[in-house]
N, C-alpha and C positions, 0 to 999 in steps of 0.2 A: 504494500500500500504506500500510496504517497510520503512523504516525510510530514511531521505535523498533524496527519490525516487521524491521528488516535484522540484529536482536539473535537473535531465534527464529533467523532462516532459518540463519544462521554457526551456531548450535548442533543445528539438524537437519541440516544438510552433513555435519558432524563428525560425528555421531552415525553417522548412516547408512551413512560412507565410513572409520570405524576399525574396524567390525564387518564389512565386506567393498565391495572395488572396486565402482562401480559405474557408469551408463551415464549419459547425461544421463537418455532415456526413465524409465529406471531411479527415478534421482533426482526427476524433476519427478514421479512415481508418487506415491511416497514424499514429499516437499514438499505435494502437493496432498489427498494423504488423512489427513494426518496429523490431530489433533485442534486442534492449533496455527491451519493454513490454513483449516481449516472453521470454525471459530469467529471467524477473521477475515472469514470469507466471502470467500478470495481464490480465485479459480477459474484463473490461468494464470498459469506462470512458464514465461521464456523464457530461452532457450539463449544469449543475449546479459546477462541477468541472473544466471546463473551463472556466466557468468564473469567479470563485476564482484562477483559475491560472492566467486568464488575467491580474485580479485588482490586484497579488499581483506583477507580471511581471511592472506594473507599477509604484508601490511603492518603488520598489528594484532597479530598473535599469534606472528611467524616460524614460521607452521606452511606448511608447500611441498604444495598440490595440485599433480597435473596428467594429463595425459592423451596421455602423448607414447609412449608406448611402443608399437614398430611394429607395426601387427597388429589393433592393442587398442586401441578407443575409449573403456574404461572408465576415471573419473578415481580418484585411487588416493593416497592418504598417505603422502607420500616422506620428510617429516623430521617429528620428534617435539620438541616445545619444549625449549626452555633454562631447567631450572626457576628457573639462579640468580635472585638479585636483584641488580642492579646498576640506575643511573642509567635503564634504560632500559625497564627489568620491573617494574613496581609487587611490593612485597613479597606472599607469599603468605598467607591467613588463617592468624590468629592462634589462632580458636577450633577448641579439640582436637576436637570434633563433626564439625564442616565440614572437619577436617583425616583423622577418621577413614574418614570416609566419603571423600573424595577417595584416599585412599591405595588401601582397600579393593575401591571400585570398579573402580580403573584407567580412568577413562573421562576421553578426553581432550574429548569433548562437555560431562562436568559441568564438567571444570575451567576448561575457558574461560566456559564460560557464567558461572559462577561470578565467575570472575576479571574478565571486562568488565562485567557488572552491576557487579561493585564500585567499578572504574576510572569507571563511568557515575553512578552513586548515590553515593558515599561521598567520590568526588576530586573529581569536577567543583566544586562549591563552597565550597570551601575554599584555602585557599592551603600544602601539604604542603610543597613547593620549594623555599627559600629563593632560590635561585638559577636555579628554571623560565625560563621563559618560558613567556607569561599572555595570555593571550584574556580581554577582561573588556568588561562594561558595566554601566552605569549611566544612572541617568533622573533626572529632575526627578520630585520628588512629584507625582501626580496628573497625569503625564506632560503637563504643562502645554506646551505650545509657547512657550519661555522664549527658545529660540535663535534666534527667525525675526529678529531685531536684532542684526548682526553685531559691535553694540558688547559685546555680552555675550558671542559667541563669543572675543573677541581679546583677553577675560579669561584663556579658557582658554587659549590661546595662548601666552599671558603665563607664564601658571602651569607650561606644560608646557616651557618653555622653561627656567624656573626650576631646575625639577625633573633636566632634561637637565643644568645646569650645575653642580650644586651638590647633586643628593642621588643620583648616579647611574642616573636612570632612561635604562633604552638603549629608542627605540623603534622598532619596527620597520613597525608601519602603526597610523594615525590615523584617525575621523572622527568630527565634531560636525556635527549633525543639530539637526530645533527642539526635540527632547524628550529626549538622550536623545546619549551618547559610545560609540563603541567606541574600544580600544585592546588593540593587540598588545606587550606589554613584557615587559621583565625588570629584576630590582634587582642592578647589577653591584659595587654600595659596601658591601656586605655587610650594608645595613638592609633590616629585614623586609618584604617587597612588601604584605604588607596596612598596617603603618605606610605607607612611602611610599605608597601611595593613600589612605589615611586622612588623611595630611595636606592631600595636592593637595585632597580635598572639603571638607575645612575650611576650607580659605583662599578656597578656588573660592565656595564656600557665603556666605562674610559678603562678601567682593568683591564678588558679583554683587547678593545683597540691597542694600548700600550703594550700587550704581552704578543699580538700578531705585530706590530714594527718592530720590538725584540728578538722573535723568534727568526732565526740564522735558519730552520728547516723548514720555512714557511712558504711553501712553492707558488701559493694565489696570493700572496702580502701586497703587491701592485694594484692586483686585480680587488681582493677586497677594501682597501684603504681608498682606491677611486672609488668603488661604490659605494661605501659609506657618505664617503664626500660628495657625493653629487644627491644621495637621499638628503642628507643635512641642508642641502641647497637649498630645497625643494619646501623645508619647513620652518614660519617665522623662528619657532621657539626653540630652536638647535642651534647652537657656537657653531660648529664647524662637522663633525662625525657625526651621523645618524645610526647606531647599532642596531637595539630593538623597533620593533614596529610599535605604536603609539597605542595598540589597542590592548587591555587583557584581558575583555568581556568576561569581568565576574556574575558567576550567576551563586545566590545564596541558596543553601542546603539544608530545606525543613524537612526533612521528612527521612526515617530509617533509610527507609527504599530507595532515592535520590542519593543521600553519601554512601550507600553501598556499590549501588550504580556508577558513579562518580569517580571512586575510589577504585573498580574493578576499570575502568574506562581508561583513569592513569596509567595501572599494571599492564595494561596489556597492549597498549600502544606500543611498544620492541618487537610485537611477536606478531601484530598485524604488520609491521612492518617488514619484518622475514626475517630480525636482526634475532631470533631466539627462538625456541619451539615452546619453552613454557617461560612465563614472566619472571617467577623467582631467578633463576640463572639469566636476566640482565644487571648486570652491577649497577646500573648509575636508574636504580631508581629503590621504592620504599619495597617493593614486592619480596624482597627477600626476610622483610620485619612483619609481613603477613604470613611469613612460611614459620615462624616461630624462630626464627634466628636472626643473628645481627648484622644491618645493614651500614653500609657506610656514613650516614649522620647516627648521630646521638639525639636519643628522645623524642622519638618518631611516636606520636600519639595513636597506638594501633587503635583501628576502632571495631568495634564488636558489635553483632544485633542477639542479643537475646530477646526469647522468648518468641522465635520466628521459624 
């Protein structure tokens, strides 16, 4: 199915099962004639794909499907959202229109749809949190393969270490790749997480520049140091070298399912990439503090889901 396309289906579920219980048949009816599935050109959903829509309809919204009721195969809307706002419910919109209409309709199909586009569009890059915990990446300009020299990964290393000691970042999974970091953190010292990664790129950004004009074994040092300088050209708020690319589109992580998600997404970027057959056996990332053993940082925050 489409990318994103699992945003419709969670808002045609809802739709069709607050206006009356209904049957899987029922449902996948309704899913596959709708305007939505034709226009994607999606011709089958399955009885195993409802109900990973169900569980994750749950996870995402604390709204409760289910289809337990003796007799009665039809699935059916047991509990109805928790409008507050707290820590764990993004605030509700702001603007009176969208507020009018939400009220008006009573429909818990708009209000989620609504509400996870926003959570999708509005949050993911940005840093809201102060205190989140942050799924982030970032690249090298011109997604250069800058990292395949382990001398310039052990920069970062260096720097994340720094960072761990001295300006509170807690991390909970790592990895550096030839183009290109993920990291899963939070800022626990009460500086703002986009400062704390604004500075690791800055320091990270002239360290590494300066270590490619040092290095005597550095066969692209021509070739990288013009393009640096010409991406620097290209941007007011750059002196001279542009290293990193400007963006690290943090998205924040409520939810079990999302930092497990998140966290296996990190591990296993070496092995999508052909550089490993299983994640733990790549050194330059946290997956080997997932396998129960020690990875090259200290105080790698392993995270755990019990009770799942």
């Amino acid at each position: 199915m489409k990318k994103d396309f699992y945003l419709t289906r969670y808002a045609l579920i809802i739709k069709k099962l607050e206006s009356a219980p209904a049957t899987y048949s029922q449902l996948e009816d309704y899913l596959l004639n709708s305007f939505e599935f034709q226009d994607a050109d999606i011709k089958s959903y399955s009885i195993r794909t409802l109900q990973r829509d169900i569980r994750e309809i749950s996870n995402l919204f604390n709204l409760s499907i289910h289809n337990k009721k003796k007799g009665d195969n039809r699935y059916y809307i047991e509990s109805r959202p928790m409008m507050e706002v707290d820590e764990y419910n993004p605030p509700l919109p702001h603007d009176s229109i969208v507020w009018l209409f939400l009220l008006s309709s009573h429909s818990l199909s708009m209000y989620y749809f609504y509400l996870y586009k926003n959570i999708k569009m509005s949050r993911n890059y940005k840093f809201h949190n102060p205190e989140g915990l942050y799924f982030i990446s970032f690249a090298v300009v011109g997604w250069l393969d800058v990292f395949i020299r382990n001398e310039y990964k052990e920069i970062l290393l260096e720097s994340l270490r720094f960072c761990q000691k001295n300006k509170g970042m807690e991390i909970h999974a790592w990895c550096i790749v030839s183009s290109h970091v993920h990291l899963v953190f939070r800022s626990i010292d009460g500086k703002k997480p986009e400062l704390l990664i604004g500075d690791f790129k800055r320091f990270t950004s002239k360290a590494i520049i300066q270590a490619i004009k040092e290095n005597p074994t550095e066969s692209r040092k021509e070739f990288l140091l013009d393009f640096f300088l010409k991406e620097g050209a290209k941007s007011s708020n750059v002196n001279q070298y542009q290293f990193w690319r400007h963006d690290n589109k943090p998205i924040e992580l409520w939810s079990n399912h999302v930092i497990n998600q998140k966290i296996n997404y990190v591990h296993q970027n070496p092995v999508e990439a052909g550089l490993v057959f299983r994640a733990e056996d790549y050194r330059y990332s946290s997956a080997l503090d997932y396998s129960d053993e020690k990875g090259l940082l200290d105080d790698v925050v392993v995270f755990r889901m019990f009770g799942f």
